[in-house]
N, C-alpha and C positions, 0 to 999 in steps of 0.2 A: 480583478487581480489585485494582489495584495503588495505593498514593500515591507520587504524583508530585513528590516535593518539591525543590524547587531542589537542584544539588548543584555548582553553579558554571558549567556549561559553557552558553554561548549557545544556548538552542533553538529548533527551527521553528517552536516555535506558544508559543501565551498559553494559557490552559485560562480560558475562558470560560463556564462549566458552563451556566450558567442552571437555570430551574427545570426539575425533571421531570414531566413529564405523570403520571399516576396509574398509565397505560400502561407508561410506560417503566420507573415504577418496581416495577411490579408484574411485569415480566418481567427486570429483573434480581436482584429477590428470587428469583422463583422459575427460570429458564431459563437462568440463568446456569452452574449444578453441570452442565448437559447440554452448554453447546455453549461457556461459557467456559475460559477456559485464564487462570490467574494467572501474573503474571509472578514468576521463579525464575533465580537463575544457572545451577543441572544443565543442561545441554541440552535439549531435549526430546525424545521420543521419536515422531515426527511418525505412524508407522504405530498406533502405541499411540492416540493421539488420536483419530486416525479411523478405528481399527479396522478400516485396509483398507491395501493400499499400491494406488499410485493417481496421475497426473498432477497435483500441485499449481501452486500460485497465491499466493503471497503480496501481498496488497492494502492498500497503507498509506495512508491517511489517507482512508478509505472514508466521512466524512460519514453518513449513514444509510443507508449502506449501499443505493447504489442498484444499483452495480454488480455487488458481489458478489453478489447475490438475484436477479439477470436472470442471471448466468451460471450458478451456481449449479444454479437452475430450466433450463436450457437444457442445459447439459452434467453431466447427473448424475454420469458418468461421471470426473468431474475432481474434487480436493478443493480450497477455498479455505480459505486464513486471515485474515481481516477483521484489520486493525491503527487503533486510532485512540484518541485519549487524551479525547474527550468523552463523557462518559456518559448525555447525552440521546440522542446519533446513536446509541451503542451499544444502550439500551435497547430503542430503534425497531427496530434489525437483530435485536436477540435475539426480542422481538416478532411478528416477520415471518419469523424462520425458522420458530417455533413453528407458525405459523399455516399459511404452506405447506409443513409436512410436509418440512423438509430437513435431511438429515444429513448432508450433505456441506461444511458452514460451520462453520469454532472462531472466533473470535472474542478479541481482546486489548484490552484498554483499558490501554495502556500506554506510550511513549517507545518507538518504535518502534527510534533510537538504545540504546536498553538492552534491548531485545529481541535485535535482532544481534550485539550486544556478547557474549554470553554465554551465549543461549539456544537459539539457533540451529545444529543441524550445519552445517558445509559440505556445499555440493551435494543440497539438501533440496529445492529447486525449481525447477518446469521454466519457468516467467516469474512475472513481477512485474510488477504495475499502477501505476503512480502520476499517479493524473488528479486535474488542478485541484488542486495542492500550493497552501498559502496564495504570493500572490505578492508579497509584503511590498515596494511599490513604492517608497515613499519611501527613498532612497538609503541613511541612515542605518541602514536596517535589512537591507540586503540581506546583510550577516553572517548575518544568521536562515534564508536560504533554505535548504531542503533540500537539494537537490542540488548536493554542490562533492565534492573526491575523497577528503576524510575519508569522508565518507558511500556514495561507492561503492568502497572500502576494503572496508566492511564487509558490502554488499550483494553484491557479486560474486562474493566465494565462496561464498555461499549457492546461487548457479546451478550446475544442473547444463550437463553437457556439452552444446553448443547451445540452451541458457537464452536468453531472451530478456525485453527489460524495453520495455516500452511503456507513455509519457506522451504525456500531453493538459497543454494550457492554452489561456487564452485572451488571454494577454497578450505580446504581441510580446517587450517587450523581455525576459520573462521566458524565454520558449523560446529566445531568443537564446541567454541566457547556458546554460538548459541543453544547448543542442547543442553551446557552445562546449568547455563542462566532458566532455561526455559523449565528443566528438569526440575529444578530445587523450586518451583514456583508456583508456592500452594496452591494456585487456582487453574491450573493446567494439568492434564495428565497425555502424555506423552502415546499415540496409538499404537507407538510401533513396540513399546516397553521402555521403559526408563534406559537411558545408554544404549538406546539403538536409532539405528537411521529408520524413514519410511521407504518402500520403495517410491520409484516415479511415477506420482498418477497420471494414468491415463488421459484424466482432461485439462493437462497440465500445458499451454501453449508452449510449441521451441520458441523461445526469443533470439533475437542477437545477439545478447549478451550469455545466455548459454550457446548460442553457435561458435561466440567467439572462445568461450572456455574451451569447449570441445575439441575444439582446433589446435586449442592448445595442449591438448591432451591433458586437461584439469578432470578431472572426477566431479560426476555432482551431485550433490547431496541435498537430500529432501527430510524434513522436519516437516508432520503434521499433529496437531495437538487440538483436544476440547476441553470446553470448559467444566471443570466443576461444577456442577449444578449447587453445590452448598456457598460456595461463593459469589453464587450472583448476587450482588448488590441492588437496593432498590433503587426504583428510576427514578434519576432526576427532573 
């Protein structure tokens, strides 16, 4: 696991740790040398980690990991990389792979921005998930949101040829902005047509965090996208 310490640039999230369950912490002592990955500038060697080559997933800000452990379990056959910088939700995911027997989940507690940055080959993944990004509503902080085009700058060439990236939220104005961003962005084209929602796929886990929108009577809104194949950039 990595520390996360200020180094100037506005980030997506607060690191709100809180306390750990005896759980949590007893599965990042010991499950973490199996299915963690430390953050490191090298690259990674994605086959080397999961000792397999294989259809990946990169999943950022996976909360406890609801979603990765429902696909996961479901498509053995795929590898997932869990990305998220709170280390109670981490604990829980390392926890719950141990438990159901999966070897197909690495796991990062880390600035998912300094993961891409440095660590990541291009063209390492065949989609990326990002459900329920924090939706920092109060205007003054929408600087903080994930997704603008610094940020898929650095996500896109991670896609491989016909890659694809699908988001969930449950906040209108929030999915606004990111179709607006995602839409204008020459290496994406939009499945459902420019200015429209996707419906909810099918092998889309419920999380918590859409149980909890739901309940709120929040609407929620699905964004799925591939890549331009004229823009994939060469690997590095």
């Amino acid at each position: 696991m990595s520390d996360n310490r200020a180094t100037g640039r506005i980030r997506s999230y607060v690191l709100r740790q809180g306390r750990l369950t005896s759980g949590q912490a007893h599965a990042l002592k010991n499950y973490w040398s199996k299915f963690g990955i430390d953050h490191q500038v090298p690259p990674l060697d994605l086959d080397k980690e999961f000792e397999r080559r294989a259809p990946r997933t990169i999943d950022i800000g996976v909360g406890m990991g609801d979603t990765s452990l429902k696909m996961a379990s479901c498509f053995p056959e795929n590898d997932y990389l869990a990305i998220d910088v709170h280390q109670p939700g981490t604990g829980s995911l390392l926890r719950q792979i141990e438990e159901k027997h999966l070897r197909n989940i690495r796991v990062m507690c880390h600035d998912v921005v300094e993961i891409l940055s440095g660590q990541i080959p291009n063209q390492s993944f065949d989609q990326a998930f990002i459900f329920f990004p924090d939706p920092w509503p109060k205007k003054r902080h929408h600087k903080r949101r994930l997704i603008n085009n610094s940020f898929l700058n650095l996500l896109v060439p991670k896609l491989k040829e016909n890659g694809c990236v699908h988001i969930a939220t449950d906040w209108q104005e929030l999915a606004e902005h990111m179709m607006a961003v995602c839409d204008s962005y020459s290496g994406l084209i939009n499945m459902a047509g420019a200015g429209h929602f996707s419906p909810r796929p099918h092998w889309r886990p419920l999380t918590k965090f859409e149980k909890r929108g739901t309940n709120l009577s929040h609407q929620v809104f699905d964004l799925s996208y591939f890549l331009n194949s004229k823009a994939i950039p060469e690997k590095s």
